[in-house]
C-alpha positions in Angstrom: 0.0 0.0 0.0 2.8 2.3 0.7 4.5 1.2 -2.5 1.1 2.7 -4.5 0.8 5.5 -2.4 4.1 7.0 -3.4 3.6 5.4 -7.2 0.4 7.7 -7.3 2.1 10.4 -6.4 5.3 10.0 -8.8 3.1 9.3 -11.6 0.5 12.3 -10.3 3.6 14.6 -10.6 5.2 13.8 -13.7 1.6 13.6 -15.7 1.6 17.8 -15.0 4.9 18.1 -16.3 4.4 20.4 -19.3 5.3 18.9 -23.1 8.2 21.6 -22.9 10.4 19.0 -20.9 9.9 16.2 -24.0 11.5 19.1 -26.3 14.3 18.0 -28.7 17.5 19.9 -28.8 19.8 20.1 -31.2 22.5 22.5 -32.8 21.3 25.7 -33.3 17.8 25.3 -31.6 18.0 26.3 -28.0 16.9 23.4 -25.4 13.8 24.7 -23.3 13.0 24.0 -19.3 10.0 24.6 -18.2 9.7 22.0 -15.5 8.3 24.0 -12.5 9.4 21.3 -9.7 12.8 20.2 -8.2 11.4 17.1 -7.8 10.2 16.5 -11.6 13.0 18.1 -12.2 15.0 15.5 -11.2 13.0 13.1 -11.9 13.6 13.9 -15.2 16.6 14.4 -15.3 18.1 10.7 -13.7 16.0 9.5 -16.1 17.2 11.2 -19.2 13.8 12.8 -19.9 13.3 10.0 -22.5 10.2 10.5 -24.6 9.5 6.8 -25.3 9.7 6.0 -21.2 7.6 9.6 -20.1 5.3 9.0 -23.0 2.9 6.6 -21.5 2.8 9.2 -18.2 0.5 11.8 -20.3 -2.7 9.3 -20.5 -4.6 9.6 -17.3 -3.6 7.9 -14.4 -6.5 5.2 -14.0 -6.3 4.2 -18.0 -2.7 3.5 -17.0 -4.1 1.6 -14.5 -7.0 -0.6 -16.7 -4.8 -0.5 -20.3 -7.3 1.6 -21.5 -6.7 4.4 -24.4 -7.4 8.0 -23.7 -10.6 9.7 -25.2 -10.4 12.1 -27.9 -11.4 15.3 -26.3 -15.2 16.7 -27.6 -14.7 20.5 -30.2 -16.3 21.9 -27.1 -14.5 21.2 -24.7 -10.9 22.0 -26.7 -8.2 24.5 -25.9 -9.6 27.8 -28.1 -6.6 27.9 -29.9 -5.5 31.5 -31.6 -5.2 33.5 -35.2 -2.0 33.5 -35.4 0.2 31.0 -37.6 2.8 29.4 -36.0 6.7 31.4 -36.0 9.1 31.1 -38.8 7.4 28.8 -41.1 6.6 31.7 -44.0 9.7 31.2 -46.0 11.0 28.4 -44.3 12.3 25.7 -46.5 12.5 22.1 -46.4 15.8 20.9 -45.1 15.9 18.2 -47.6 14.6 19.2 -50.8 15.1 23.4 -50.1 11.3 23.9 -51.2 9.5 26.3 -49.4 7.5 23.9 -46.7 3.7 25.8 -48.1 3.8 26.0 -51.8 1.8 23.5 -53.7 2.9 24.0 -57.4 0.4 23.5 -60.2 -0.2 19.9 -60.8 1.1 18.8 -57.5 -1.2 17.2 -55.0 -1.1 17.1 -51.1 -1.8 14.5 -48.8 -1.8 14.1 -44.8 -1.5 11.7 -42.5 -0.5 10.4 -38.7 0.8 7.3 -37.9 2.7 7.6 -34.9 5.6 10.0 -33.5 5.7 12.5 -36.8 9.9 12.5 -37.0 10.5 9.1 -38.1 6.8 9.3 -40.1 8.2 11.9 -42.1 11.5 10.4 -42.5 10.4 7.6 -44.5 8.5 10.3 -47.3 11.2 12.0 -48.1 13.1 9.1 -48.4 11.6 8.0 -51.8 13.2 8.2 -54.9 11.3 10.9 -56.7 8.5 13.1 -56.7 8.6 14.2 -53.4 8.3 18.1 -53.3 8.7 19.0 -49.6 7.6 16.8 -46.2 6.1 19.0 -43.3 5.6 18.0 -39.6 2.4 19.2 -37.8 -0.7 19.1 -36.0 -3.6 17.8 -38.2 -7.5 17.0 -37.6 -7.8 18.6 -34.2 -10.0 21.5 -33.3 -7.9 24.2 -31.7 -6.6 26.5 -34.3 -2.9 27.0 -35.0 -1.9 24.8 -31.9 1.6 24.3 -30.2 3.4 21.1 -29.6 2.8 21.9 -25.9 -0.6 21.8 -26.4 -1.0 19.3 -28.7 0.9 16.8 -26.5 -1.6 17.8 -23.5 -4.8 16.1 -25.7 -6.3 19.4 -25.0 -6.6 20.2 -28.9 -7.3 16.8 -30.5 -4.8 17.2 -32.8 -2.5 14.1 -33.7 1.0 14.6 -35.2 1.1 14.4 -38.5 2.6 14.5 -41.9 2.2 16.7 -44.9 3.4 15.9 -48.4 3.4 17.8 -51.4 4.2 15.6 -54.4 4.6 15.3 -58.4 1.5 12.5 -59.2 3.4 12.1 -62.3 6.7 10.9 -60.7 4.9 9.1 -57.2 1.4 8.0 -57.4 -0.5 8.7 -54.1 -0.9 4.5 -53.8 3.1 4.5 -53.2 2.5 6.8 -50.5 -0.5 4.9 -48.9 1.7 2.1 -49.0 4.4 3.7 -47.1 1.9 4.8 -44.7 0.1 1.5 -43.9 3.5 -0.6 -43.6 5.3 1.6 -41.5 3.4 1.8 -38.6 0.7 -0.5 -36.5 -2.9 0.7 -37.7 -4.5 -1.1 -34.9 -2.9 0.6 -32.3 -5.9 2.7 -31.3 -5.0 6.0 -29.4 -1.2 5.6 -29.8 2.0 3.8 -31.5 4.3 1.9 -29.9 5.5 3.7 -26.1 3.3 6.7 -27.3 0.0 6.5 -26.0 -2.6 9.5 -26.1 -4.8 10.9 -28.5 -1.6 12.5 -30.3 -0.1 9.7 -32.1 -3.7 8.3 -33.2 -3.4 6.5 -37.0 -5.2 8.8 -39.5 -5.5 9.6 -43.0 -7.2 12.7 -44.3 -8.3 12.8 -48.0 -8.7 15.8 -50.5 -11.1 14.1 -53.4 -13.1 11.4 -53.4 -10.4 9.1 -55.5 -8.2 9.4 -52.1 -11.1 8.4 -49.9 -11.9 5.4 -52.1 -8.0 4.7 -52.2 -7.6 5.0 -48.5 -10.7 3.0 -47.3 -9.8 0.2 -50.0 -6.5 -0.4 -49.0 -7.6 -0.3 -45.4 -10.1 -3.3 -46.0 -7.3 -5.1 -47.7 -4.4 -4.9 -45.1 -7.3 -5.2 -42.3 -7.8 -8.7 -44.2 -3.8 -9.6 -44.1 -3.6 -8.1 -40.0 -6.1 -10.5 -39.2 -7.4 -7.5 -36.3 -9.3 -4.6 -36.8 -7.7 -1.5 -38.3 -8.6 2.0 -36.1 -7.4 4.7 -38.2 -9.2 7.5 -38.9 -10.4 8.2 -42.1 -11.9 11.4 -43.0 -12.2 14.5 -45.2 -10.3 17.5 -45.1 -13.0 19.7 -45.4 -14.7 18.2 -42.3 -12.1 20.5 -40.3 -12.8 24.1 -41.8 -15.3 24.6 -39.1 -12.0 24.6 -36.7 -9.7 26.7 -38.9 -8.7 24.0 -41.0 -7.0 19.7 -41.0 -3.5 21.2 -41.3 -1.1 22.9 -38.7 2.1 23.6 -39.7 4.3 22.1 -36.1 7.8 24.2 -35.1 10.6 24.9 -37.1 13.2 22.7 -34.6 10.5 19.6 -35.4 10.6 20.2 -39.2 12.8 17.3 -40.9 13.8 16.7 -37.5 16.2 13.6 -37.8 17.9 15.2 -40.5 19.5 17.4 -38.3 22.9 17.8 -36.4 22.7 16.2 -32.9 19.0 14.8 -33.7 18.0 11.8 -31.2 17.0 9.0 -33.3 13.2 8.4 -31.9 11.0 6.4 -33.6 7.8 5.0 -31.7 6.1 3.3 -34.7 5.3 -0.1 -34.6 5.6 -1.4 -38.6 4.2 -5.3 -38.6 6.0 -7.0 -41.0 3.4 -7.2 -43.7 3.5 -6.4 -47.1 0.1 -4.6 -48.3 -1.4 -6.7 -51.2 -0.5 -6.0 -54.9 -2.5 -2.9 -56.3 -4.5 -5.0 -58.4 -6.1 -7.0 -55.6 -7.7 -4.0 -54.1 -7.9 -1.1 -56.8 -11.3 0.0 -56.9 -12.9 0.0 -60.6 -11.8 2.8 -62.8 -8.5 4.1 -60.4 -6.5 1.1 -61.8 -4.9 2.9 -64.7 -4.8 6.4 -63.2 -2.8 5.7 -59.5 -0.9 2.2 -60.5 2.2 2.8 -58.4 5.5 3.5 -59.6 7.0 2.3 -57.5 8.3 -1.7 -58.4 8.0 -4.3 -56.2 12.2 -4.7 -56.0 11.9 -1.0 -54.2 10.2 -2.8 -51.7 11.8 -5.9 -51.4 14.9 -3.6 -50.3 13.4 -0.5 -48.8 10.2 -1.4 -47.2 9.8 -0.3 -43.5 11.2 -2.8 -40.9 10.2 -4.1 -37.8 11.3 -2.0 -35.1 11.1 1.5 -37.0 14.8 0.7 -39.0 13.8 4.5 -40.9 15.6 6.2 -37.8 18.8 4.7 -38.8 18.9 5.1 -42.4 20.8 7.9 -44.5 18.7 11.0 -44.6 18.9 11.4 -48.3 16.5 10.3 -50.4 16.8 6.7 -52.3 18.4 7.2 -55.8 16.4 5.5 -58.6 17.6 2.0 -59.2 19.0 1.7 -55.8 17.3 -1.4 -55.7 
């Protein structure tokens, strides 16, 4: 009984620790303290402040408890967010492919989605061969306008961290990108990935045009089939978020191509399974065959499809050459 007592209150303390402790550093990006405690302080600090160990402390204290996943927080009951756009991002440019981070040239198409801590997510993007215009990290299908990472991270917004990409149809098709998507994490995960549990690193994938939705929910019903176990990602439209300012967030410079970066910790908490998603042609619905066939080959993936145990982290930050394969 004593033992739980003082459990409750170690866990009680560290669950108000604010996000700002989790914060990355690396060269050039001043590390932040916010900690407002000796003792979380210290906490913290003998045990490295590790994000995949302090992750599961920001779901509440009796879910830890029961297993149980969080609950996504109701529009009403959301931080109110603000009108301003987050710092530094106008003019900001990608620190792989030196395009700005907003523009969408013509004849490019967009596409977001979450699937688990967004640094390794967005690794594996920019990572293919061609047609990859720029990769962003942010907050998507929430309903606090123009949130921070602090406040993401608290559940308070209902954001999820996600992944932006702004791509050349001709050069990638959007099914190559899917693919990526599916394999590299653990769709059944429910409210988390891996060591990261809360609302925040929910599985989702947000569609611009109907074609995408059909894409997305047909794949989904094939790799559900392969799992064997139900698949929780969210699937939705876009548009259902401009009653809250909008799906897409743009997250902070020092998170943008994160483990491209000088002195970058290689985190990864996605949990890809192991399983290949079935050939295009099994699951295609009618009339998309021709128009979204991948271009991908199958030999790409043979060589370079995500790993068991997240191997993106640990692979060369430039992107795969064509043929390397």
């Amino acid at each position: 009984m004593i033992l739980f007592s003082r459990s409750y209150v170690l866990v009680s303390l560290l669950t108000t620790a604010p996000c700002s402790a989790f914060h990355p550093a690396f060269s050039g990006v001043k590390k932040i303290h916010t900690v407002s405690t000796p003792l979380v302080a210290n906490t913290l600090k003998s045990i490295g402040a590790a994000k995949n160990r302090l992750q599961p402390l920001r779901m509440g204290f009796f879910d830890m408890l029961t297993g149980g996943d969080p609950e996504l927080i109701s529009p009403e009951k959301a931080l109110p967010g603000r009108q301003q756009k987050m710092a530094n991002i106008d003019g900001y440019k990608n620190y792989i492919t030196g395009k700005d981070l907003q523009e969408v040239p013509d004849g490019f198409e967009v596409a977001v989605f979450a699937n688990g801590c967004f640094w390794g997510s967005e690794k594996g993007i920019w990572r293919l061969p061609e047609g990859i215009h720029s990769t962003a990290v942010g907050y998507c299908a929430g309903f606090s306008p123009n949130p921070t990472y602090e406040e993401a991270c608290s559940g308070r917004t209902g954001h999820t961290e996600g992944v932006r990409v702004v791509f050349d149809p001709s050069k990638v098709s959007f099914v190559d990108i899917l693919r990526w998507f599916w394999e590299a994490h653990d769709p059944c995960s429910g409210m988390g990935q891996g060591n990261d549990r809360g609302t925040q690193y929910r599985s989702g994938f947000y569609y611009y045009n109907e074609e995408q939705k059909e894409l997305i929910e047909a794949s989904k019903a094939a790799y559900e089939t392969q799992l064997g176990k139900a698949i929780t990602t969210e699937i939705a439209a876009a548009e259902d978020y401009d009653q809250y300012g909008g799906l897409w967030y743009f997250g902070e410079v020092y998170h943008q191509q994160y483990l491209a970066k000088p002195g970058a910790r290689p985190y990864c908490s996605a949990q890809p399974q192991g399983v290949a998603l079935a050939p295009f042609e099994e699951w295609a619905p009618e009339g998309l065959v021709e128009k979204y066939k991948p271009t991908l080959p199958e030999a790409f993936w043979k060589k370079h499809a995500p790993q068991k145990g997240c191997s993106v982290v640990n692979s060369p930050n430039e992107p795969i050459r064509v043929g390397e394969w």
